[in-house]
N, C-alpha and C positions, 0 to 999 in steps of 0.2 A: 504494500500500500504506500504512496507518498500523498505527501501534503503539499498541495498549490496556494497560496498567499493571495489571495483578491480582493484588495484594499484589504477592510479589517475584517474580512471573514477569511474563513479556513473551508479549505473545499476538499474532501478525499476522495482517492481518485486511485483505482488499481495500477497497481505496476505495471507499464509497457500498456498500459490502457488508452495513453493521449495520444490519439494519432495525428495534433496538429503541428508537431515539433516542439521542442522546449523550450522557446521563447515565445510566452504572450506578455502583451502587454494592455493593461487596462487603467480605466481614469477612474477616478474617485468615486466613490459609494454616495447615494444619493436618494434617500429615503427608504432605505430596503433593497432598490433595486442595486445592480454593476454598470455603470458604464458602459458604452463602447468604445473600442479604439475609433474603430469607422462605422458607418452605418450599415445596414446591410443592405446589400445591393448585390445584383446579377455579375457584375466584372467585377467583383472583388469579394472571391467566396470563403475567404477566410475571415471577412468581416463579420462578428456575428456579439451578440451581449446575453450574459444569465440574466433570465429573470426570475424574482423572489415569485414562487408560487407558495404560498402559504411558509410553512417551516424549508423547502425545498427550491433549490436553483436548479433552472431548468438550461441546459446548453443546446439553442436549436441546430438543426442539422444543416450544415454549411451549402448551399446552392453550387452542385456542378456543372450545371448545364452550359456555362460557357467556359469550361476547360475541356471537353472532351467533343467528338464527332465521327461520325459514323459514316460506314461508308461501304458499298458492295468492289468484290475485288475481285476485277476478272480473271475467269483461269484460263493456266496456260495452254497454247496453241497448242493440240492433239490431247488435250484434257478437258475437254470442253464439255464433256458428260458428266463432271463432277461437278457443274452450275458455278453459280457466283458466291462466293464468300463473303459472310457479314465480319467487318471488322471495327473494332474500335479503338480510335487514339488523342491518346493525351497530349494536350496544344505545345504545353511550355516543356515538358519531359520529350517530347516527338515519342513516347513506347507507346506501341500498337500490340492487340492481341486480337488471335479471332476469338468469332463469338459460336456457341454451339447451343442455343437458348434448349432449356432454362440453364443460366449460369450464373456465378458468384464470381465477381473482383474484387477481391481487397485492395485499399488503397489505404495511401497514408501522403503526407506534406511534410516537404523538404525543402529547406533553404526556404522556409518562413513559405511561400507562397508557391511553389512548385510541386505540382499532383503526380505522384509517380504509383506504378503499381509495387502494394509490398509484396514484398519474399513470404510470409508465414502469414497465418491465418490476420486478420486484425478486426480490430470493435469499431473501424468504418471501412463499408462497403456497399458496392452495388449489387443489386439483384437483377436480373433483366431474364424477364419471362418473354414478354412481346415484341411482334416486329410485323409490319407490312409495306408495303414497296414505299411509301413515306417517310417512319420515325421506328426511331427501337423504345421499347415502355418496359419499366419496372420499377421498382424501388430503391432511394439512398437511405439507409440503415448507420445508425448509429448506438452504441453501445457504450454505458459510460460505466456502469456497474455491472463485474460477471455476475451471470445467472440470476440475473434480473432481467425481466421484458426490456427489450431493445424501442429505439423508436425509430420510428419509417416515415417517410413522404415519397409521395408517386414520384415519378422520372418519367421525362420523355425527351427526345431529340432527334430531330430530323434528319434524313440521310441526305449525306452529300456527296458529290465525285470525290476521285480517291483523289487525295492531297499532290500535291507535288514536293516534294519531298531534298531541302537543301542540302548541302555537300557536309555543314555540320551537323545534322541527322546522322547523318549513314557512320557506320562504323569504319574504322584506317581499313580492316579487313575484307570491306565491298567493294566488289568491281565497278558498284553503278557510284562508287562512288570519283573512280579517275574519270564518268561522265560527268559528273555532276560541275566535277574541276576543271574539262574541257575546255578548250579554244571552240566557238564556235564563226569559222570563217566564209558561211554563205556558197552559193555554188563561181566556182568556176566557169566566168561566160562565155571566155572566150575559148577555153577547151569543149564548153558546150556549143559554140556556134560552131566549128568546124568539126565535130562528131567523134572527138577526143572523150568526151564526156556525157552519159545519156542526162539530158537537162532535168533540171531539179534536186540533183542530188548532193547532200549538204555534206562539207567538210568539216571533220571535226580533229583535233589537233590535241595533245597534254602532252607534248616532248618535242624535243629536237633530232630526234631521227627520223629517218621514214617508218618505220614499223610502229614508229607513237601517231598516225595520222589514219583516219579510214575515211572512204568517202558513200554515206550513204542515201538512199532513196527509197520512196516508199515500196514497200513489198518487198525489200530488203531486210537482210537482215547483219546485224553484227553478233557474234559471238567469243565468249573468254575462254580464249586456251594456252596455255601454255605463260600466264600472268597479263595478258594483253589480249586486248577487242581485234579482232581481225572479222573486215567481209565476209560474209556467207549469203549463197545464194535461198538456203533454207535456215528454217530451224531445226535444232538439235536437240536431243531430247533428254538428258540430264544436265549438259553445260548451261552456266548462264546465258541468255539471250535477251540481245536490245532493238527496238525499231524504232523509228519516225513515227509519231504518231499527230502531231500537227506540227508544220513549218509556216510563222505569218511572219511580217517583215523584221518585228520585235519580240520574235518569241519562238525557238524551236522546243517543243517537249515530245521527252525521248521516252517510252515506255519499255520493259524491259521485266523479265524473273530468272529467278535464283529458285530453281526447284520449283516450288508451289507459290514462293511469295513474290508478291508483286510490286514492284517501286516504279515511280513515277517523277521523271531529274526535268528539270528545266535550263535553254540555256538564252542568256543575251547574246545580239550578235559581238562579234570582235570588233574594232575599227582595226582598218590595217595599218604601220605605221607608213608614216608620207617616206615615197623615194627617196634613196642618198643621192642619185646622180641629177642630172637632168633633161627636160623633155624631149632637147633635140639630142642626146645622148642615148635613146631608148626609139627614136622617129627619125626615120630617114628617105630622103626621097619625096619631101610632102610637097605633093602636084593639087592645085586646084581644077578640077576640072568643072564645075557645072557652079550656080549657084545656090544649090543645096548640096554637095557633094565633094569628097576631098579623097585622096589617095595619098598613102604610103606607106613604107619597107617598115615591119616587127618582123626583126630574127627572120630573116629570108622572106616571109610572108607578103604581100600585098594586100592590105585593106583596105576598106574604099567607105 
């Protein structure tokens, strides 16, 4: 058992029972009631105040509804009989788990306002019984004295596409995570105009060699072998695999799984650095011919 100090009451509270971390802070006592630090409010669900119910403080159960989101997870290409996967993930932690309703998550807060899932049973968590193509429903549970009735209030939250997922998300030991760190350098136009290149298909670069660059396009694919992304005409069916999944002028996102899990990397384009040399260094042979029209020599080439 230990004893928390709130203002000049004494509040007991089992061991390993607070799962809000071991700094609160409260203001002064004010006719029976506790103070709040903050008020309570939906973006700030660690805010919350005891109130004197007769001899009894009551600690309401903190609002998760905007730390966490849900979201179906497509499976992977030649597992498509196994349907889509309900997942849920916490905002400020980025940990995701699936879900297989009915289920329990225990949770707990760290680093004062960060929701993370605990390792071992805990006295808060969620329940989630319900789900339809909308929202997932259940109960946040809270437990302040063992073996005593717990308290609960409904849950609900609406489903959303799956997240897209930054570079520090991903763990040093993911592959989507050298995408996530990519160069993203737009296609190649001019190996696309002369059919060096089937057009549309986007460069993406994390090194200085060539074996650090691939260049891909939709219905393509990339796959990890041997510690790096290389070209594939197909996909593979234990290796990680990545594709294109939209290219707009300020946004390529690259979809991609590891087994059964699904991540989703976003990248901005590159700017390319401006030339060392100069334009008539690089241009040779510039003929005007017509008054919308001009001709000349790149690397043996004639364009016009």
């Amino acid at each position: 058992m230990s004893l928390y100090v709130i203002g000049p009451v004494l509040v007991l509270v089992a061991a390993g029972s607070w799962p809000f971390g071991a700094e609160a802070d409260f203001l002064e006592t004010r006719g029976g009631s506790v103070g709040p630090v903050l008020e309570s409010k939906k973006d700030k669900p660690l805010a919350f105040q005891l109130v004197k119910q007769g001899s009894d403080f009551v600690i309401p159960i903190p609002d998760v509804t905007c730390e966490v989101e849900v979201f179906l997870e497509p499976p992977r290409p030649g597992k498509e009989a196994q349907g889509l996967q309900t997942c849920l993930r916490l905002k400020k932690s980025g940990q995701m788990q699936r879900l297989a309703l009915p289920c329990r998550l225990n949770l707990e807060y760290k680093n004062r306002d960060q929701l993370v899932f605990a390792e071992a049973s805990s006295p808060f968590w969620l329940e989630l019984d319900g789900q339809t193509e909308k929202e997932v429903t259940g109960q946040i549970c809270l437990q302040t004295v063992p073996d005593r009735a717990h308290d609960r209030k409904n849950f609900s939250v609406s489903m959303q596409n799956a997240p897209i997922r930054t570079a520090q998300e991903l763990p040093d030991s993911s592959p989507f995570k050298v995408l996530a760190e990519a160069k993203w350098l737009g296609t190649d136009l001019v190996r696309a105009r002369y059919g060096a290149l089937q057009r549309g298909s986007q460069r993406l670069e994390w090194g200085g060699g060539e074996e650090d660059r691939i260049e891909l396009n939709f219905g393509e694919w990339a796959v990890w072998r041997g510690g790096k992304w290389q070209a594939a005409k197909e996909a593979e069916t234990d290796a990680p695999i990545a594709r294109v999944q939209t290219a707009q002028d300020r946004q390529l996102v690259i979809e991609g799984w590891d087994g059964d899990q699904y991540t989703c990397v976003a990248l901005a384009p590159t700017l390319p650095a401006p030339p060392k040399g100069r334009a008539e260094e690089l241009f040779s042979s510039v003929r005007v011919r017509s008054d919308k029209q001009m001709s000349c020599m790149l690397e043996k080439q004639c364009l016009i």
